[in-house]
N, C-alpha and C positions, 0 to 999 in steps of 0.2 A: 578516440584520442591518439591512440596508438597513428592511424593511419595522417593523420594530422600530423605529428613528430616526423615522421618518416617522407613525407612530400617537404615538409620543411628541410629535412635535412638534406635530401636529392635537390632540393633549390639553391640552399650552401654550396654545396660542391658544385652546382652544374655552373654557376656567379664564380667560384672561382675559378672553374675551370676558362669558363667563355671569357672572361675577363682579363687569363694569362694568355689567349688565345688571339683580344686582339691588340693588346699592348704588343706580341709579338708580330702580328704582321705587320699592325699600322708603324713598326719602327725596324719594319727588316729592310735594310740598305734595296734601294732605288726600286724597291717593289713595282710595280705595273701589271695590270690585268687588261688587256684589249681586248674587248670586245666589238669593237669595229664603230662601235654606235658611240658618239661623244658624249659627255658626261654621266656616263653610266654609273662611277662613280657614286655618285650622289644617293642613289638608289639602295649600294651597299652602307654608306655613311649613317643614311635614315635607319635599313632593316639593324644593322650594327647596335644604333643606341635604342633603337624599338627594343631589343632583345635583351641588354646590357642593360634598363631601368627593369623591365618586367622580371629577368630574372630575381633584381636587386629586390622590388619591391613582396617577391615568393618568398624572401631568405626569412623575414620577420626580422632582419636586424634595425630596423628604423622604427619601428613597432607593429603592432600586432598586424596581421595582411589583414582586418576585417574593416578597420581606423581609419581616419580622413589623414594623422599623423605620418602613416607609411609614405603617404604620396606626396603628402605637403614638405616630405625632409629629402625625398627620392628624386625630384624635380632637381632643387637647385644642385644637390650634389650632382648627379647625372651631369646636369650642364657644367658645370665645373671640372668635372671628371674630361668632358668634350674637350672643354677650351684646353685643359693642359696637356690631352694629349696631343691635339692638332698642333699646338704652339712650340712640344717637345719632335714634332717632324720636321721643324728648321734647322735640329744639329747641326753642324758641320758633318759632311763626311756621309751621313744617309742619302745626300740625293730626292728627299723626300719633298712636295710642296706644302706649303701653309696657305690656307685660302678660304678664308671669309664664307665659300659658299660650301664648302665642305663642313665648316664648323654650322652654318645653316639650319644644313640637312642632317646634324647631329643632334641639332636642338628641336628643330622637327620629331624625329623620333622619339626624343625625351618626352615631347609635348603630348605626343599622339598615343605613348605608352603610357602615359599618367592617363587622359581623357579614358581612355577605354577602362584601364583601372578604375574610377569611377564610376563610370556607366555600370561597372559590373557589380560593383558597392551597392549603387542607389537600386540597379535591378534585385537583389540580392536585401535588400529592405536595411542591411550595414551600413556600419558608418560612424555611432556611436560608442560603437567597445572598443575601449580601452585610448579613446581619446579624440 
């Protein structure tokens, strides 16, 4: 039990942590990373919300990580979370893009980090605790 409270709680923080991590790049004035290969982008958009839902859905704050619940409330916030950050990179004055395909690849990741959540559920015989 112990060891259960304690991964919970390093899931807490590591969700807040990652989460004030990319609110801050994805809105530091005219950011750019080149790597020479075009829309490479897209790749960090994906690992970003891959990592940004799966930590969410370790915190237990949606309900318990073993419940269909966690992933079923983890999805649309994630994507909601997507759409308002991309939307909030059209400030004025950031220099930042808004683009369709970047919100995409946000949802992608949301998608693909719910799926494996489950796969791991159903592998794992969970599913029914606690809702």
């Amino acid at each position: 039990m112990r060891d259960a409270l304690r991964t919970v709680g390093v899931a807490r923080v590591g969700f807040v942590v990652w989460a004030l991590i990319v609110v801050t790049l994805t809105h530091w004035p005219q950011l750019q990373i080149d790597t020479g290969i075009p829309r490479t982008d897209l790749w960090a958009h994906f690992t970003v919300m891959f990592i940004w839902t799966t930590l969410l859905m370790l915190t237990g704050w949606l309900g318990p990580r073993g419940s269909w619940r966690n992933p079923a409330l983890a999805v649309p916030l994630a994507i909601a979370y997507a759409g308002l950050d991309e939307i909030s990179q059209g400030i004025p004055g950031l220099g930042r893009i808004v683009a369709w395909s970047d919100f995409a690849a946000n949802c992608i990741g949301v998608e693909i980090a719910a799926v494996v959540w489950i796969a791991v559920l159903l592998a794992r015989g969970w599913g029914n605790a606690g809702g």
